[in-house]
N, C-alpha and C positions, 0 to 999 in steps of 0.2 A: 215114177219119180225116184232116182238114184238119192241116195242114203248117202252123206258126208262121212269120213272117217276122218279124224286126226294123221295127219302123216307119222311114220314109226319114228320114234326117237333111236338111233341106230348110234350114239357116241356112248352110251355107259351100257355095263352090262345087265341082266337082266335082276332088277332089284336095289340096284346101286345107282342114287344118282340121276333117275332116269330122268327125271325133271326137268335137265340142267339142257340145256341148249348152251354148250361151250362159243359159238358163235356170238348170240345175245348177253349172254350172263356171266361169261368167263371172260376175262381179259389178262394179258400180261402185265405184272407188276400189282396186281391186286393184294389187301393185304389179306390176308391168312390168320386163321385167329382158333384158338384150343378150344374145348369142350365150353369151358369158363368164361370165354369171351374175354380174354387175353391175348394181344398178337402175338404170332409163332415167327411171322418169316411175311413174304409177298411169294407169288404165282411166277415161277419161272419159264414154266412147259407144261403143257399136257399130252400124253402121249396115247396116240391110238392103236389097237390092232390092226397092220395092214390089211387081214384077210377080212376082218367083219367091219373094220372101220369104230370099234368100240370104241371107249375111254378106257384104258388099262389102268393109269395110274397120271399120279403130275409131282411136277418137282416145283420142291421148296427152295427158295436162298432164304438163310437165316446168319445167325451168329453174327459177332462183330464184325461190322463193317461189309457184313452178305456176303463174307468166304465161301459159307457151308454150302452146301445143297445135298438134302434128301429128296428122297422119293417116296412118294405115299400111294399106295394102293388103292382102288376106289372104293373098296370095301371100307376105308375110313374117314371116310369123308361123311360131312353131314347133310350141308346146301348152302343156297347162295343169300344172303339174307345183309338187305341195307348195303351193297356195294364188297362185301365182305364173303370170303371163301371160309367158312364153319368145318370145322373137323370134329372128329364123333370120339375123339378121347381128349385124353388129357396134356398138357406139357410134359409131364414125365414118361409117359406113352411116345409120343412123339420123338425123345431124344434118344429112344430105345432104338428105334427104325434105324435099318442102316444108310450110310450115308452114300452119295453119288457123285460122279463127274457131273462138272457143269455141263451142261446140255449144248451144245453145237449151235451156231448164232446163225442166221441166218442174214444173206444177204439181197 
């Protein structure tokens, strides 16, 4: 009798996230929300390593009227919880990060 594995979660890096099935649990335009359970922004992008296929990082739109866009590393992320993208600091943590080009739209 052949023994079941789980298939490998192959989008976050090893320790980070691994939970997350960006597929199932991540969506664009979800909101984003600080340590505090305050919103920061909604889910712009998430971006993967071509070569492993990881999750590297995802961008934020924030600020008035969703000019800004950061990018968060997935080392700060916390998980997905009640429809909602959880980050593992704070607002003022967060406004430290530097900031990014909007992400390329696809069509």
């Amino acid at each position: 009798m052949a023994s079941e594995t789980a298939p490998e979660q192959s989008i976050a890096p090893e320790g980070t996230m691994s939970g997350i099935d960006a597929g199932s649990q991540m969506r664009l335009a979800m909101p984003v929300v600080e340590s505090q359970g305050r919103a920061i922004g909604t889910l712009e992008a998430w971006h993967n390593d071509p070569l492993t296929g990881r999750m590297t990082g995802l961008t934020v739109r924030h600020g008035l009227f969703g000019r800004r866009y950061t990018r968060v590393p997935t080392g700060d992320l916390a998980g997905v919880s009640d429809g909602m993208l959880m980050l593992a600091h704070s607002r003022k943590a967060f406004k430290q990060l530097p900031g990014c080009d909007a992400p390329a739209r696809r069509r």
